[in-house]
DOKE-214845 format. One record per residue: x, y, z of N, C-alpha, C in turn. Coordinates in steps of 0.2 Angstrom, whole numbers, padded with zeros to 4 digits, always signed. Layout:
XYZXYZXYZ/...
END
This chain:
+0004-0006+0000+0000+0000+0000+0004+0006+0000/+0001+0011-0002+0003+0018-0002-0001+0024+0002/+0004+0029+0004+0000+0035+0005-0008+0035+0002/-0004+0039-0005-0009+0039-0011-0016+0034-0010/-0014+0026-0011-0019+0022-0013-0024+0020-0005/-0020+0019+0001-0025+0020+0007-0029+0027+0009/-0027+0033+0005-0033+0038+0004-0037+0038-0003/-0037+0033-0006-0041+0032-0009-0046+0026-0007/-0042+0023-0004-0049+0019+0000-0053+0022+0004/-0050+0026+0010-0053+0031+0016-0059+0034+0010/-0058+0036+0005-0061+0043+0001-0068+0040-0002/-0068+0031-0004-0071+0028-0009-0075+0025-0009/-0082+0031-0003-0087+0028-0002-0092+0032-0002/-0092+0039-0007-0096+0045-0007-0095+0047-0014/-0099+0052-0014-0101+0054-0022-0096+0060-0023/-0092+0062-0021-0087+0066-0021-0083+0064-0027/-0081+0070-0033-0079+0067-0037-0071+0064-0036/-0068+0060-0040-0061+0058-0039-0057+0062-0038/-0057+0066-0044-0052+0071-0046-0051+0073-0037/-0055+0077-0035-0054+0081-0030-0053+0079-0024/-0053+0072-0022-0047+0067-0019-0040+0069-0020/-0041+0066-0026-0036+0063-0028-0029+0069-0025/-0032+0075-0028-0028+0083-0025-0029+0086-0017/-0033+0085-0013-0036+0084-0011-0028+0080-0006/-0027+0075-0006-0022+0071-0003-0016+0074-0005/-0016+0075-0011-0009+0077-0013-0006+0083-0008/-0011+0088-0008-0009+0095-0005-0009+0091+0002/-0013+0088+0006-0010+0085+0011-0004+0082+0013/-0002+0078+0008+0005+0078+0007+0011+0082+0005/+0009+0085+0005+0014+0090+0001+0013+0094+0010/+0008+0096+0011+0009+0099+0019+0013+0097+0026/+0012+0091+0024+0015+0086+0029+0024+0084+0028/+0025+0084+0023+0033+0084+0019+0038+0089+0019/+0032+0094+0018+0035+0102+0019+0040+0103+0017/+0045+0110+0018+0054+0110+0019+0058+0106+0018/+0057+0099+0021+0062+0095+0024+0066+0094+0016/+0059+0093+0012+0062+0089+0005+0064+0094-0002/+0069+0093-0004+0068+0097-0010+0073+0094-0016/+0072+0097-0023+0075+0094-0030+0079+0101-0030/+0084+0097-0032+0088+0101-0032+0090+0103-0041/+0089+0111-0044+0090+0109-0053+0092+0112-0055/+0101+0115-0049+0106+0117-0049+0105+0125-0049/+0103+0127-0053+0101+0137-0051+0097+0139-0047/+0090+0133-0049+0084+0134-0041+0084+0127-0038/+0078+0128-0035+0076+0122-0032+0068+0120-0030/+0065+0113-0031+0060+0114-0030+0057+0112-0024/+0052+0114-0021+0049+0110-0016+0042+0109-0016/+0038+0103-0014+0034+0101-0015+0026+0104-0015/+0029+0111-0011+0022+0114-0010+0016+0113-0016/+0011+0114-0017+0005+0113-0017-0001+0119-0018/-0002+0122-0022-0009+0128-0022-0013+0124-0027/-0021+0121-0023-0023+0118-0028-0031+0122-0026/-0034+0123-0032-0044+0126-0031-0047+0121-0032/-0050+0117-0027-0057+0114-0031-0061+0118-0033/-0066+0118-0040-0069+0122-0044-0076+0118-0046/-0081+0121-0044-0085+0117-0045-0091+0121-0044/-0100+0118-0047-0103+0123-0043-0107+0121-0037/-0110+0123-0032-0113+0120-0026-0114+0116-0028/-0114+0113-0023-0116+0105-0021-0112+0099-0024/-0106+0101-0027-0102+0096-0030-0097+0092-0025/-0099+0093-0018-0095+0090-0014-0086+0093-0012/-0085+0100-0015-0080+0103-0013-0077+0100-0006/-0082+0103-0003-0080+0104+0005-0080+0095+0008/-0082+0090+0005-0083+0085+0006-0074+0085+0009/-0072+0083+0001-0065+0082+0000-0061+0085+0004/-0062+0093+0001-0057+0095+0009-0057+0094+0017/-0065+0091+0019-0062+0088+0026-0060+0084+0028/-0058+0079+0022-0056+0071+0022-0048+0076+0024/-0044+0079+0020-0037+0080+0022-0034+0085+0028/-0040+0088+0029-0042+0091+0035-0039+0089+0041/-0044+0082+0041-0046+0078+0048-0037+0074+0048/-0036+0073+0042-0028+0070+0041-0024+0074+0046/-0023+0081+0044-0018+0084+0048-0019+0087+0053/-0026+0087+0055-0028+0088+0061-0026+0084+0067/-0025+0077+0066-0020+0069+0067-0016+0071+0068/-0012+0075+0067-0004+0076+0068-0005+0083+0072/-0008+0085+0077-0006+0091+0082-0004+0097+0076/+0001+0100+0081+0003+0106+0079+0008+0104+0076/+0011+0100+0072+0017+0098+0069+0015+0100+0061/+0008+0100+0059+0008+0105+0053+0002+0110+0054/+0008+0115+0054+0002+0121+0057-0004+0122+0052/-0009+0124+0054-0016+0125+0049-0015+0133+0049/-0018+0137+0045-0019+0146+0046-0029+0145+0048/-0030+0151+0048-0038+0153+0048-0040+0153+0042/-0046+0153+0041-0049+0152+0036-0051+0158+0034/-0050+0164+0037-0053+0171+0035-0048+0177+0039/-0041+0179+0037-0038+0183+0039-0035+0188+0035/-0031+0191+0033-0029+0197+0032-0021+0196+0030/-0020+0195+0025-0010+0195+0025-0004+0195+0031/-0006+0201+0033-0003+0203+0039-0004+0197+0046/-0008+0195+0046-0011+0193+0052-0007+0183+0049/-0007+0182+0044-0006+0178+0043+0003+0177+0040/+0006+0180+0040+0013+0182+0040+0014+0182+0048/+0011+0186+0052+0012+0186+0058+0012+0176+0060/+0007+0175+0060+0005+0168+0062+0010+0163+0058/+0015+0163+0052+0018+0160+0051+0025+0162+0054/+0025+0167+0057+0032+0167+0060+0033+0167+0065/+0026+0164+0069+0026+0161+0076+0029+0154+0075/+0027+0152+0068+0028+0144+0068+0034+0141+0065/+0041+0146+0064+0047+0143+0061+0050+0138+0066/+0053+0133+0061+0056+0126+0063+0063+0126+0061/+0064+0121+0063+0073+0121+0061+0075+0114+0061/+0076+0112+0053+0079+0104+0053+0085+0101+0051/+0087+0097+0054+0095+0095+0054+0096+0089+0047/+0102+0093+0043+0102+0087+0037+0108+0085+0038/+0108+0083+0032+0117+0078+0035+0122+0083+0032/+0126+0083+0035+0133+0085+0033+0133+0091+0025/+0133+0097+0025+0134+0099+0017+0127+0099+0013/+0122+0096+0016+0115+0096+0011+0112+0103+0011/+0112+0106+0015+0106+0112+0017+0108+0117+0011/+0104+0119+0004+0103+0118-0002+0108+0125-0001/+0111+0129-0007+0114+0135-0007+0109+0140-0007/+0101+0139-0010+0099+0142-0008+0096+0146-0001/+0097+0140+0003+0093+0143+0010+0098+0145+0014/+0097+0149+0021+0102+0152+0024+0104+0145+0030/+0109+0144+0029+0110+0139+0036+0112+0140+0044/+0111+0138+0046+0113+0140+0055+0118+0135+0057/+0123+0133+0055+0130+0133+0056+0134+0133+0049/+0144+0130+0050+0145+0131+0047+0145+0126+0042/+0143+0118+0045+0142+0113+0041+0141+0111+0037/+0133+0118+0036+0127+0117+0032+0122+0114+0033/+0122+0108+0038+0118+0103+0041+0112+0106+0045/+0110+0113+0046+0104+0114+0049+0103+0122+0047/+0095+0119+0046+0092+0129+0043+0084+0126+0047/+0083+0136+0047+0075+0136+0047+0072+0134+0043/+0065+0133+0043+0060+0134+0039+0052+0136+0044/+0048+0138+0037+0042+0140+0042+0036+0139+0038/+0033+0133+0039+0028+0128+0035+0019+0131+0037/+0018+0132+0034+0009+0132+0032+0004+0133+0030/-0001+0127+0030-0006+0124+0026-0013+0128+0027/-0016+0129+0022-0021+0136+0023-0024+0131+0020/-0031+0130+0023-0038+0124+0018-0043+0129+0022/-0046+0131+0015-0051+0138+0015-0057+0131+0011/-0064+0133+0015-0070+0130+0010-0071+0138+0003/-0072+0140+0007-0073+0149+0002-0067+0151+0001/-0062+0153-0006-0058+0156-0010-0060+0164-0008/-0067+0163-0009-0067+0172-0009-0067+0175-0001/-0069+0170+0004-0068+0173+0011-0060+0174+0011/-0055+0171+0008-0048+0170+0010-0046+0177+0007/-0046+0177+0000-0042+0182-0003-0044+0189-0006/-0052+0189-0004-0057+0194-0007-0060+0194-0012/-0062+0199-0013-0062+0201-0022-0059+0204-0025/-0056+0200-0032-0051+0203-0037-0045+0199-0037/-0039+0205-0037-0031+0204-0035-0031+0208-0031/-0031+0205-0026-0030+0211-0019-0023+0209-0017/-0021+0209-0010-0015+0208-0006-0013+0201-0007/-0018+0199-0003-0019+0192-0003-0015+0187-0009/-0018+0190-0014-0017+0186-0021-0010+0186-0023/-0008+0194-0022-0002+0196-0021+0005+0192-0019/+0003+0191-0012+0007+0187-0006+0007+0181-0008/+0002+0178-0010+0000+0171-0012+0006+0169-0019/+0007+0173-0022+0010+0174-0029+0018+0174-0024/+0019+0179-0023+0027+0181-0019+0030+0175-0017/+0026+0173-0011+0029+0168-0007+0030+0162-0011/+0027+0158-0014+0026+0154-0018+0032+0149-0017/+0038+0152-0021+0044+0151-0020+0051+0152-0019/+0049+0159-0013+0053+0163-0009+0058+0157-0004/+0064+0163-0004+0069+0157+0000+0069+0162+0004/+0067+0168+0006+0066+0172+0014+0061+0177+0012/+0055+0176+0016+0050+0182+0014+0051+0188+0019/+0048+0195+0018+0052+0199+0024+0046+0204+0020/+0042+0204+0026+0036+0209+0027+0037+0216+0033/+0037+0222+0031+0038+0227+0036+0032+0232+0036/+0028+0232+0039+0024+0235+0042+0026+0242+0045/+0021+0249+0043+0022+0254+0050+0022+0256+0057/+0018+0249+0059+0017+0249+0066+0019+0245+0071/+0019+0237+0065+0022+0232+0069+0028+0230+0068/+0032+0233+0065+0041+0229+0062+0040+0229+0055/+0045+0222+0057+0047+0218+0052+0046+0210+0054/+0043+0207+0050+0042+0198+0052+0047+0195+0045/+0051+0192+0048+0055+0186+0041+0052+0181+0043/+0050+0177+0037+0051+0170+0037+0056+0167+0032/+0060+0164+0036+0065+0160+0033+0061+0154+0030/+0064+0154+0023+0061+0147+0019+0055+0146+0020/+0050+0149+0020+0043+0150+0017+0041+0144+0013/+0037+0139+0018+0034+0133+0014+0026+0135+0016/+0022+0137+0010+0014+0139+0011+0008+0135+0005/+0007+0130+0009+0001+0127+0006-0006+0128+0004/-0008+0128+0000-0016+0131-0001-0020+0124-0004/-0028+0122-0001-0032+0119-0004-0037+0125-0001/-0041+0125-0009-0046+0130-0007-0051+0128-0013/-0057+0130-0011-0065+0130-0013-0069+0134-0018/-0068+0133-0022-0075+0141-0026-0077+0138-0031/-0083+0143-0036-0087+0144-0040-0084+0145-0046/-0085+0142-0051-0084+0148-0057-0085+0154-0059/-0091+0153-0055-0095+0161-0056-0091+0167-0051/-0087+0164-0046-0085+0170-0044-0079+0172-0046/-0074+0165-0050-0071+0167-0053-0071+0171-0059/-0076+0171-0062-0077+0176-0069-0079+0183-0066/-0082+0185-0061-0085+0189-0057-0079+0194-0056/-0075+0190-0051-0069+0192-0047-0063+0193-0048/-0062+0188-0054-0053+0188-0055-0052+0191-0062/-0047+0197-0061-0047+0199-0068-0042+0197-0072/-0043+0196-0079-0038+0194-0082-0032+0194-0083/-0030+0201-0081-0021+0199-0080-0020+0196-0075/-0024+0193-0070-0024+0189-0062-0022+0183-0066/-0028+0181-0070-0027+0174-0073-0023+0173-0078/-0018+0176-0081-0012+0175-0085-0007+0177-0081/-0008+0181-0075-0001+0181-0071+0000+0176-0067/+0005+0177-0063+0010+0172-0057+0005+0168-0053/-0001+0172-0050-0003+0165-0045-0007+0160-0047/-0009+0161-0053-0013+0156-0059-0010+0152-0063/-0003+0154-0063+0003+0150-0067+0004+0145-0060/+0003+0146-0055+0007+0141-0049-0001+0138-0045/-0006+0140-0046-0011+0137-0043-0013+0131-0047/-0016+0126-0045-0019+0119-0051-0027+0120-0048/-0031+0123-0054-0037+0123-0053-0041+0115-0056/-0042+0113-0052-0046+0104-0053-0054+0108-0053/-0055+0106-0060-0063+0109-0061-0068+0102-0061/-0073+0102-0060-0078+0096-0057-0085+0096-0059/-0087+0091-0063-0096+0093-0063-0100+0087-0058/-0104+0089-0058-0109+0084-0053-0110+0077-0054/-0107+0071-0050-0104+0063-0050-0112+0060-0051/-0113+0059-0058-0120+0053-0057-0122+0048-0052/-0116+0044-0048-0117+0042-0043-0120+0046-0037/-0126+0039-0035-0130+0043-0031-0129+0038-0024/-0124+0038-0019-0124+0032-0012-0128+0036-0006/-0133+0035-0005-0139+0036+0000-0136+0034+0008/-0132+0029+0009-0128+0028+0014-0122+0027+0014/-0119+0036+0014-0110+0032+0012-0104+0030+0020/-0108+0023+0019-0104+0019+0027-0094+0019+0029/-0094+0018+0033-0088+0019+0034-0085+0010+0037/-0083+0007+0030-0082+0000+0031-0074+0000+0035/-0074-0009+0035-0068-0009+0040-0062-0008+0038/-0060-0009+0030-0058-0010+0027-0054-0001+0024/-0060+0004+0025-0056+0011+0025-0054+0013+0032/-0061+0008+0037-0054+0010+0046-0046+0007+0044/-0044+0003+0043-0039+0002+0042-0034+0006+0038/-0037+0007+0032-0034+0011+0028-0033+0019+0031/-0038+0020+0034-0036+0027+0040-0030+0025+0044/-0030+0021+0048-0025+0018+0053-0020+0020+0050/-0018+0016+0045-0012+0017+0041-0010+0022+0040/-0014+0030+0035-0014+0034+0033-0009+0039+0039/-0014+0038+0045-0012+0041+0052-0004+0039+0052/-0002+0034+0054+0005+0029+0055+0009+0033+0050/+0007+0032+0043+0012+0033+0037+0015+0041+0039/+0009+0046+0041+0011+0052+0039+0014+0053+0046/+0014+0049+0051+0020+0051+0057+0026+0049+0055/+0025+0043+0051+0033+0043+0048+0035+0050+0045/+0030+0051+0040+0036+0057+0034+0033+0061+0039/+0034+0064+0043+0034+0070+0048+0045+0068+0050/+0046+0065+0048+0056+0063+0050+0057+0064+0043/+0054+0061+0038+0060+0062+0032+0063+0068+0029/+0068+0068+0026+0073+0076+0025+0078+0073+0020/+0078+0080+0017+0085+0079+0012+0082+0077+0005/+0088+0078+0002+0087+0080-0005+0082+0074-0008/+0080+0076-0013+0077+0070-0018+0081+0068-0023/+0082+0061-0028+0087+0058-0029+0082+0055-0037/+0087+0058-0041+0085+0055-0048+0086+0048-0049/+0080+0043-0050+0082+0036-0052+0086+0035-0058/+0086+0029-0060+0089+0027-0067+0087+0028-0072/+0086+0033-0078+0086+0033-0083+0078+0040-0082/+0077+0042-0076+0071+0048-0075+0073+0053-0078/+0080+0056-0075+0080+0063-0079+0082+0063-0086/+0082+0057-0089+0082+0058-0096+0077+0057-0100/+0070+0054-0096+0063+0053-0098+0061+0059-0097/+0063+0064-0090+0060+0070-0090+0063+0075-0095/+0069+0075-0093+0073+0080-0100+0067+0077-0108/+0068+0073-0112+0065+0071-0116+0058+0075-0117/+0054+0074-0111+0045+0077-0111+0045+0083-0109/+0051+0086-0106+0049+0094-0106+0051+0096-0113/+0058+0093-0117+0060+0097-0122+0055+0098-0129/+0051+0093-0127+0049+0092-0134+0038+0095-0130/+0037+0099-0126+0033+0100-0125+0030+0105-0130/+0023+0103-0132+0021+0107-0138+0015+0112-0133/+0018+0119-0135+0014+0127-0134+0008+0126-0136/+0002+0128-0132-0005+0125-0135-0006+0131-0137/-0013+0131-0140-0016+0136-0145-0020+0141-0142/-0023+0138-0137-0029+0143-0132-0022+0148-0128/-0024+0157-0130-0020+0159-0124-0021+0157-0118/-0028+0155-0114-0030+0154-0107-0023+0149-0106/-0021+0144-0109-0017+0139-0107-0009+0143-0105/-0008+0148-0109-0003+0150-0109+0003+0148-0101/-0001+0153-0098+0005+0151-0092+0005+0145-0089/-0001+0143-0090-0001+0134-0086+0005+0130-0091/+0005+0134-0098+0010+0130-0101+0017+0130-0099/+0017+0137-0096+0024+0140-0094+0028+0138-0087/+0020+0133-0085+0024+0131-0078+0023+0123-0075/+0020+0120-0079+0017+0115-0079+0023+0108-0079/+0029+0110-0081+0034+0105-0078+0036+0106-0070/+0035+0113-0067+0035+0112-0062+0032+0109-0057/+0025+0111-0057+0020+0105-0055+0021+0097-0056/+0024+0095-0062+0024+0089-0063+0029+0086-0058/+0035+0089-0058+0040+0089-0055+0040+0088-0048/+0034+0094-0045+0032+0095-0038+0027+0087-0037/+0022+0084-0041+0019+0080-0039+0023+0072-0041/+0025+0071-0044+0031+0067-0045+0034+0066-0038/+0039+0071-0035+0042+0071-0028+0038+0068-0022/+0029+0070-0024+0026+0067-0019+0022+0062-0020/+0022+0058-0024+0022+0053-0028+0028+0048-0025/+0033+0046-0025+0038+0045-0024+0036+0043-0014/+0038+0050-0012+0034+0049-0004+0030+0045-0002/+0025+0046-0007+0016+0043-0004+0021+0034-0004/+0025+0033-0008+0025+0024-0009+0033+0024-0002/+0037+0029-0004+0043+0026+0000+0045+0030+0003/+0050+0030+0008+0054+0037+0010+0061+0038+0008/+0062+0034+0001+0070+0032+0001+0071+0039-0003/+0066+0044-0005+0068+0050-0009+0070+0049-0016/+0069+0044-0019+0068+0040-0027+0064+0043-0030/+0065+0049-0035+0060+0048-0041+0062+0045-0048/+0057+0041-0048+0058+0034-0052+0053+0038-0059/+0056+0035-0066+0051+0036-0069+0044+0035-0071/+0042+0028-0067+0032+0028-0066+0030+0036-0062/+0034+0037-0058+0031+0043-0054+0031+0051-0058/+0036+0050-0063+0033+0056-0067+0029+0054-0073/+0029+0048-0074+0022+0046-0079+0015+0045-0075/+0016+0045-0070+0010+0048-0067+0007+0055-0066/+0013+0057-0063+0009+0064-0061+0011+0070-0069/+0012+0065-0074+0010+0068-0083+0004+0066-0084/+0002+0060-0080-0006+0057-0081-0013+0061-0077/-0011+0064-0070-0013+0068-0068-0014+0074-0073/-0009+0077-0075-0009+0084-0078-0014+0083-0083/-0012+0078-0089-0017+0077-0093-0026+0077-0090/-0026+0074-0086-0035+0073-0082-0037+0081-0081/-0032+0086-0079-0036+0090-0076-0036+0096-0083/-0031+0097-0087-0029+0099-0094-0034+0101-0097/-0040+0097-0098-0045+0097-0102-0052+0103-0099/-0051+0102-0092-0056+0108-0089-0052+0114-0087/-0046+0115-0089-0044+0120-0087-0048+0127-0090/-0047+0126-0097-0051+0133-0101-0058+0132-0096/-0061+0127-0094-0069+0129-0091-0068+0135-0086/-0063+0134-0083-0066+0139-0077-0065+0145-0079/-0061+0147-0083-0058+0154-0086-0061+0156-0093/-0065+0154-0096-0069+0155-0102-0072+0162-0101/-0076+0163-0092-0080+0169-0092-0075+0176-0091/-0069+0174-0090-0064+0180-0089-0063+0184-0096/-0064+0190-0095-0061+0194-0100-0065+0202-0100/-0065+0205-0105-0069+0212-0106-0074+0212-0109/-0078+0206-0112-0084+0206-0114-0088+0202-0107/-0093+0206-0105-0097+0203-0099-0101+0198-0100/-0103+0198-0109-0108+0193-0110-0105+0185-0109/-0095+0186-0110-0093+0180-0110-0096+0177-0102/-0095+0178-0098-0099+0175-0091-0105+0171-0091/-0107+0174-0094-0115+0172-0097-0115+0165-0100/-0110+0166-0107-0109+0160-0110-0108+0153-0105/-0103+0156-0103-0100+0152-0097-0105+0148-0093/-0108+0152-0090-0114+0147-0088-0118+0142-0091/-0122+0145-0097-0124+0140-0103-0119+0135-0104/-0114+0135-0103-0111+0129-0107-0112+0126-0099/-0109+0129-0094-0109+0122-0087-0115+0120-0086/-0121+0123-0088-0128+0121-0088-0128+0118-0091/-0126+0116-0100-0125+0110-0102-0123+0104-0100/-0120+0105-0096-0114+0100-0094-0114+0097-0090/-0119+0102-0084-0123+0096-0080-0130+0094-0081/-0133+0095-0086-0139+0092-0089-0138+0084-0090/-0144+0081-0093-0145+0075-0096-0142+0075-0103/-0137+0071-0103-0136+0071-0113-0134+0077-0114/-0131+0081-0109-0126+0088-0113-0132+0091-0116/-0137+0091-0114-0142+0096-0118-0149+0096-0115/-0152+0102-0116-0157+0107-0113-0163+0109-0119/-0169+0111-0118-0173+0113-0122-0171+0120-0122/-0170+0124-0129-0169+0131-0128-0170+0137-0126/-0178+0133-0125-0184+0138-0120-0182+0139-0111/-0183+0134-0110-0178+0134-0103-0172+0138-0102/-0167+0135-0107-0160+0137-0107-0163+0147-0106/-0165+0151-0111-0168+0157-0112-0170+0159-0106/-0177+0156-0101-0181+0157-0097-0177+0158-0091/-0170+0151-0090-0165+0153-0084-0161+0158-0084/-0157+0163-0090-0151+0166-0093-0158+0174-0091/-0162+0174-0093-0167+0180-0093-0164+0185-0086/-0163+0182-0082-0161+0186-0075-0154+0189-0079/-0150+0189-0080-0144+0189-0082-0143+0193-0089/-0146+0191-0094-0147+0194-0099-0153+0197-0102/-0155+0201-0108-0160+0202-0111-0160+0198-0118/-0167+0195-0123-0166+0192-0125-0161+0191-0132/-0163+0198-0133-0154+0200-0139-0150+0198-0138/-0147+0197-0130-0141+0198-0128-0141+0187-0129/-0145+0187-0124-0145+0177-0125-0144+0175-0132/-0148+0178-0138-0147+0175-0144-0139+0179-0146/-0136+0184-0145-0131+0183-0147-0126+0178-0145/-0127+0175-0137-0121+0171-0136-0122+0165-0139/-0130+0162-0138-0131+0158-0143-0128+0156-0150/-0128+0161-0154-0125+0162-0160-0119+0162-0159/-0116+0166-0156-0107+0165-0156-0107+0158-0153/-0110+0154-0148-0107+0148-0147-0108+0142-0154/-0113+0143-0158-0116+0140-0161-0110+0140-0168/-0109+0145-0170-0104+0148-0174-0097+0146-0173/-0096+0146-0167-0087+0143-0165-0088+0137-0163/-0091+0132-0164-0093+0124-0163-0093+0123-0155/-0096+0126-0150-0097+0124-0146-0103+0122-0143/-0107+0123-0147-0114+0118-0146-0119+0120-0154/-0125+0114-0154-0128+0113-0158-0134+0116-0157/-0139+0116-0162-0147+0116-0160-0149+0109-0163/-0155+0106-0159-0156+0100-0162-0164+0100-0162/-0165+0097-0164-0176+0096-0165-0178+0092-0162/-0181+0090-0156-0185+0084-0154-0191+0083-0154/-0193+0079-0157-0204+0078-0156-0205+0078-0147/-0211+0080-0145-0212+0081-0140-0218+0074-0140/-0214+0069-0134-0216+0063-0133-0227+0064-0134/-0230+0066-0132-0238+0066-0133-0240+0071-0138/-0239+0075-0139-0239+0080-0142-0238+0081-0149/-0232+0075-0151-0225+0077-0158-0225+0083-0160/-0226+0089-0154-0224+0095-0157-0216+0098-0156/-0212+0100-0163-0206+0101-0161-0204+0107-0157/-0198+0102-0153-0193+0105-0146-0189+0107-0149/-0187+0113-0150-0178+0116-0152-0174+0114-0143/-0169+0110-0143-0162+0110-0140-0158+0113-0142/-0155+0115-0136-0148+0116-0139-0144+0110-0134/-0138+0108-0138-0134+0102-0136-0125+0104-0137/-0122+0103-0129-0114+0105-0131-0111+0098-0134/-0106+0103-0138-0101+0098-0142-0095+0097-0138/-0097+0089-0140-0091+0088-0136-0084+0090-0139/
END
């Protein structure tokens, strides 16, 4: 068994979609690993941190998922600090530089990026913390505010250093800051303005986009077989609470990854663009914890980066969904919605009487037949004719293409 695979069985008994497990665990891992671990790639260095949005629209069991990795960390005391779910930059800068740690590697490891506390190299600070918000918008407002800001900075800061006029200065040496958080589409087109989403924290964040799980379990039981699998979970993650030091290329990996970044082909959609531009480092990041979940010997082996290129591919496909409604035409929002309205229908498709009747709060009828039309025009959905089962009077549909 693994990490990974025993949170999969703890997780394997609700309507909660996989995807958001699946990440879901990962960030939990990554919180729990922290600091200790890093890739080294000669000029930087990576570490395994984790920014990950479940994206969905109510009632897709967001917050499901996020308590399952919650309740995980929550098992391990104060050894991985949680933040609040609703604070203020400041107050959260403050609260992480209550929490710096200091860990001991062997001889000469402690990276040239980070600062060390002797002369050996063998021991540095760091200052770890996992932020699991249900609401995105309680955490960082609306827009690109501070928040977003900070969220982007730190990322992959080797010493943060915030000064304030009233209270100082707070450093955090080696800033390791985890994020799993929860929203809407609709607040993201609302809220986030497009240079947000082709800049820095959209490029480092993995939005897992989600529609509603056809499976319906009326009593989702907690069998014996995920108690154990919980037992484990618990066990496993007191272990990597010890492990440290560098991570270690297997046989013949860094030339399967050299190979699959070199030859990575530039997509078409600009929305993609920066996820294009950062997207080996995630893989690189989940790979590391990939590796973890199975062993602690710090091996990354080449399954673990054909995986977590298997993961990226799964989530790839719904990224353009969440960001479709972003830009300077407001009608795109609209459209946005019609297509997720699709998407959670029966058969990807709706009567277009309905579809019009629900959009009416939102648009006027001009305004609905225009995005109609442009969607209809750019191949994104069809109209179709149905006989009306007592009646055989015809229904106009509209139906999204797949």
């Amino acid at each position: 068994m693994s990490f990974l695979k025993d949170y999969e069985i703890v997780t394997g008994n609700n309507e909660c979609p996989k995807m958001f497990h699946h990440f879901s665990a990962l960030v939990a891992l990554s919180s729990i690993v922290s600091s200790r671990v890093w890739l080294d790639q000669g000029q930087f260095i990576i570490r395994p941190n984790l920014y990950v949005v479940l994206t969905a629209s109510a009632g897709v069991k967001k917050t499901t998922a996020m308590s399952v990795a919650k309740r995980l960390l929550r098992e391990l005391g104060d050894r991985v600090p949680l933040s609040a779910e609703a604070q203020t930059k400041e107050a959260l800068v403050q609260t992480m530089s209550n929490n710096s740690r200091e860990c001991k590697v062997g001889v000469g490891e402690v990276p040239k990026h980070f600062s060390p506390l002797d002369e050996e190299r063998s021991k540095f600070l760091y200052t770890p913390m996992a932020v699991f918000v249900t609401e995105l918008s309680q955490f960082v407002g609306s827009g690109s505010g501070h928040m977003v800001d900070f969220l982007t900075t730190i990322y992959d800061e080797e010493q943060y250093t915030n000064q304030t006029k009233n209270k100082g200065t707070d450093i955090l040496p080696c800033p390791y800051l985890t994020l799993l958080a929860c929203t809407v589409p609709d607040w993201i087109t609302t809220n986030m303005k497009s240079d947000v989403i082709s800049g820095g924290f959209c490029r480092r964040a993995i939005f897992v986009y989600e529609t509603a799980s056809s499976l319906r379990i009326p009593f989702p039981e907690i069998t014996p077989p995920m108690e154990e699998a919980w037992d484990r979970l618990v066990a496993y993650s007191k272990e990597l609470l010890t492990v440290k030091g560098p991570m270690i290329w297997g046989e013949g990996t860094k030339e399967f990854y050299s190979d699959w970044y070199v030859n990575l082909v530039r997509p078409s959609d600009p929305i993609m663009e920066g996820w294009f531009n950062s997207v080996h480092v995630q893989v690189l990041k989940m790979a590391m914890l990939i590796s973890l979940s199975e062993s602690m010997d710090r091996i990354i082996l080449k399954v673990h980066i054909e995986v977590a290129m298997e993961l990226v591919n799964m989530i790839e496909t719904n990224i353009p969904k969440v960001f479709n409604g972003v830009g300077r035409n407001e009608l795109s929002a609209i459209a946005n919605k019609l297509m997720e309205m699709l998407e959670h229908s029966d058969g990807k498709r709706m009567p277009e009487k309905l579809i019009k009747r629900t959009l009416f709060k939102e648009a006027d009828p001009s305004e609905i037949a225009r995005i109609i039309q442009h969607l209809k025009e750019t191949g994104q959905l069809v109209r179709e004719v149905h006989k009306h089962p007592t009646t055989q009077q015809d229904i106009p549909f509209l139906k999204l293409v797949k």
